[in-house]
C-alpha positions in Angstrom: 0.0 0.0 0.0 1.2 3.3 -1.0 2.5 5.9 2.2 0.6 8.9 2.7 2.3 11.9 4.0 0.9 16.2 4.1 4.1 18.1 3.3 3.6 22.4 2.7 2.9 22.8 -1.4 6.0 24.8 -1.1 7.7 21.6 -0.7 6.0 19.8 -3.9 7.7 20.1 -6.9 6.1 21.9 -9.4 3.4 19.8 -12.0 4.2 19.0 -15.1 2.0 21.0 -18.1 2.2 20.0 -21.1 -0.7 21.8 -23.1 -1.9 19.4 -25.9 -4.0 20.3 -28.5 -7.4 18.9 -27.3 -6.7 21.0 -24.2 -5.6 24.3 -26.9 -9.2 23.7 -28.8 -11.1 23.7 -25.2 -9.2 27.2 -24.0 -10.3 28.8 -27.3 -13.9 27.8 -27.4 -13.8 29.1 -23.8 -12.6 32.2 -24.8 -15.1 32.6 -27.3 -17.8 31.8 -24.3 -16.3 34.6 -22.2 -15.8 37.8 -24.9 -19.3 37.7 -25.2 -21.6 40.7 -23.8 -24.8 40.7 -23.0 -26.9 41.9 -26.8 -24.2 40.3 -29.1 -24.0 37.1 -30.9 -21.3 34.7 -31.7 -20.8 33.3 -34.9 -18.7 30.5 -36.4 -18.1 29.1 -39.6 -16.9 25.9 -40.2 -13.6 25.2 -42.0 -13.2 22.2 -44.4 -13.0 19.5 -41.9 -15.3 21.0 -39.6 -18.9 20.2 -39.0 -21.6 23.0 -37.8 -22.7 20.4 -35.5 -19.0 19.4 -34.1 -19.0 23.2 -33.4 -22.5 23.4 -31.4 -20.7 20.4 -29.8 -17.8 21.9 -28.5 -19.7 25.9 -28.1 -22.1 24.1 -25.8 -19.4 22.2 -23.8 -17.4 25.1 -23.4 -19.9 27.3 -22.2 -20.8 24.7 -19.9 -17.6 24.8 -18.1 -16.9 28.3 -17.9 -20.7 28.4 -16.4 -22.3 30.3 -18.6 -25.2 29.6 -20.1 -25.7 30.3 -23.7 -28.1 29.5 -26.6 -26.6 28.1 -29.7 -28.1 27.3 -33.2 -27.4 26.6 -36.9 -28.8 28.5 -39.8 -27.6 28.0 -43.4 -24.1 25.7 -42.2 -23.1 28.3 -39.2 -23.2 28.3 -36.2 -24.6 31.0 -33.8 -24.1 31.7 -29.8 -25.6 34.1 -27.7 -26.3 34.1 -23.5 -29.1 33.5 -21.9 
């Protein structure tokens, strides 16, 4: 069985980061969440490999953990955001 200790988190060194890409997509989508005010609108367009859908996918997920609730929809292959 493994040993327990409590030691000061001065003493622990520090933890490794290593941002991967997953982790890049998930900060941006965040970002988008959080630059919006309260009267505007987001709106993304897909790229080539992109699907509206994978976009209200990830919009909706983000939003969720920045708790912030939004409204999101597709009209004509883009996607659309705004808060509640």
């Amino acid at each position: 069985m493994a040993e327990f200790s409590v030691i000061p988190s001065s003493q622990a060194p520090p933890m490794p980061y290593k941002k991967t890409a997953i982790a890049r997509r998930m900060a941006q989508y965040e970002s988008y969440v959080l630059t919006l005010k309260s009267g505007s609108a987001g709106k993304l367009v897909p790229e080539r490999a992109e699907t509206p859908r994978a976009l209200l996918i990830r919009i909706r997920r983000a939003a969720t953990r920045v708790g912030k609730p939004i409204h999101a929809w597709q009209a004509d292959g883009v996607v659309y955001f705004r808060l509640r």
